[in-house]
N, C-alpha and C positions, 0 to 999 in steps of 0.2 A: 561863503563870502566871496564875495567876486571883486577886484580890484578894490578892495577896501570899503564894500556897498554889501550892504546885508540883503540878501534877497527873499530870503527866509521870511519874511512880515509880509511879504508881498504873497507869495506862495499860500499862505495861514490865513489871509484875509480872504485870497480866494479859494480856497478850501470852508473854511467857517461859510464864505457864503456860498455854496452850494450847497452844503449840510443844510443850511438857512432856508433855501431855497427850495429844497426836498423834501421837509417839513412841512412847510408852508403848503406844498400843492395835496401832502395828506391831509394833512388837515382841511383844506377845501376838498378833495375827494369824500374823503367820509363824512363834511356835514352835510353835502351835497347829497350822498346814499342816505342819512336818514331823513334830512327832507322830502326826498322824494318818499320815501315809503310810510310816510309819518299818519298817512290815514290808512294804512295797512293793520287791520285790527288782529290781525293773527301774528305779529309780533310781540316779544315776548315781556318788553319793559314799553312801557309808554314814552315816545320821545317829547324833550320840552321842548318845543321849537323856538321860543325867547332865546333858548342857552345853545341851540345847535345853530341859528341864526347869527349870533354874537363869535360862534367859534369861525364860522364861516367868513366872517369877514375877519375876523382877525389873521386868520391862516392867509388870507387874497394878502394884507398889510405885511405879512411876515415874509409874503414871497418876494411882493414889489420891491421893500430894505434890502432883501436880500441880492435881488437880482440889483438896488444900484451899488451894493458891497460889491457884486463881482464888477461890474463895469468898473469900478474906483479902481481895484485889483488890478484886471484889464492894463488900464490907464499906465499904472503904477511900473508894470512891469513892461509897456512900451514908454515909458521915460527911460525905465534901465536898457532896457536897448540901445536905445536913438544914442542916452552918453556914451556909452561905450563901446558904440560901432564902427 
């Protein structure tokens, strides 16, 4: 706690989104690897591309939330600044 202001929420929002954010770009990284290889017939499970298509944007969706979680963060913790400078 700093002058009576928890700073802690601010810290965990931007942590949560990085973690967010981390995710998100695996999850576009690997729908990304099986689409591309998706007419590679010596692979060993057949990919769905409906469902690795659907995972890929939702990973892109999970990054963008994320990344305006850490801007909010950002934001949050140059207010706590500015008051207390």
């Amino acid at each position: 706690m700093t002058n009576g202001i928890d700073t802690g929420n601010s810290s965990s929002a931007f942590y949560a989104g990085v973690q967010g954010y981390n995710q998100g770009a695996e999850q576009v990284r690997q729908a990304t690897i099986d689409l591309s290889s998706a007419n590679n017939s010596s692979r060993e499970k057949p990919i769905n591309i409906n469902q690795t298509a659907v995972e890929l944007i939702s990973g892109n969706l999970l990054a963008e939330a994320s990344a305006k979680v850490i801007k909010t963060a950002d934001g949050m913790l140059g207010t706590i600044i500015d008051t207390f400078a």
